[in-house]
N, C-alpha and C positions, 0 to 999 in steps of 0.2 A: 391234295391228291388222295384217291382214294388207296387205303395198304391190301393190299392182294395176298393172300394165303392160298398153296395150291397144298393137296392132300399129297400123304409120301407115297400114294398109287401113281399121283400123276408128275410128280419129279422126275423120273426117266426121260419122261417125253419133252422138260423143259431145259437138259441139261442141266438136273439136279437144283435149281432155282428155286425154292418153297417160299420166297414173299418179294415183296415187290411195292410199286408205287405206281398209280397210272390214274390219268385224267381225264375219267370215261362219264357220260351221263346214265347210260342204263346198262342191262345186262347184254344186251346185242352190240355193244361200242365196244366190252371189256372182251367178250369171246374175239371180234372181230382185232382187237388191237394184240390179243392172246398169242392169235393164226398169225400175224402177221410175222411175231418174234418168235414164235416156236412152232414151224409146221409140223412136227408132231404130235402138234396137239390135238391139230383141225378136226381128225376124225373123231376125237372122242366129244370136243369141243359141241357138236354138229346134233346127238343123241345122247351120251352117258355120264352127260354134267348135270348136277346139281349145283344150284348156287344157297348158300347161307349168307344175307344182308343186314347184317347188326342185329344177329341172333335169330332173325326168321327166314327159317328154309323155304324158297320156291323151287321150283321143279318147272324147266316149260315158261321161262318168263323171261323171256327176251327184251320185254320193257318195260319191267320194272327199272324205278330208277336207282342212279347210286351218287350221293351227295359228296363231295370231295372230303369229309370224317368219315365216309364212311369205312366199316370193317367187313371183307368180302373173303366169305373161305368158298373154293371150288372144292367136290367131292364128286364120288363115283353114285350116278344114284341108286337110291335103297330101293330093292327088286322087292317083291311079297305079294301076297292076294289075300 
């Protein structure tokens, strides 16, 4: 299974829970299994996530996949111009 890190912005919304284990194939499995255990996540889940996949941040990537080693940290995404 893959290990899940959520950022300490998004622990309020999971009931303080910052890692995890879950047997998802892409980024769309891991949001959608996310929602399921923590609906307060859903809205952020939906727009203000960023995902990092064994060091490479995508943004916007719902299927990218995630191999069961893999290391997945969620964060708030990084705004700028």
């Amino acid at each position: 299974m893959a290990r899940i890190s959520l950022s300490s912005s998004l622990t309020p919304f999971s009931g303080g829970e910052a890692e995890l284990e879950l047997d998802v194939a892409n980024v769309r499995q891991l949001f959608h299994a996310l929602g399921e255990r923590y609906a307060d996540l859903i809205p952020y889940l939906e727009s203000d996530i960023a995902v990092a996949i064994d060091g490479d941040i995508y943004q916007d990537a719902l299927l990218q996949p995630i191999s069961n080693d893999s290391e997945v940290f969620l964060f708030p995404k990084i705004a700028g111009g």
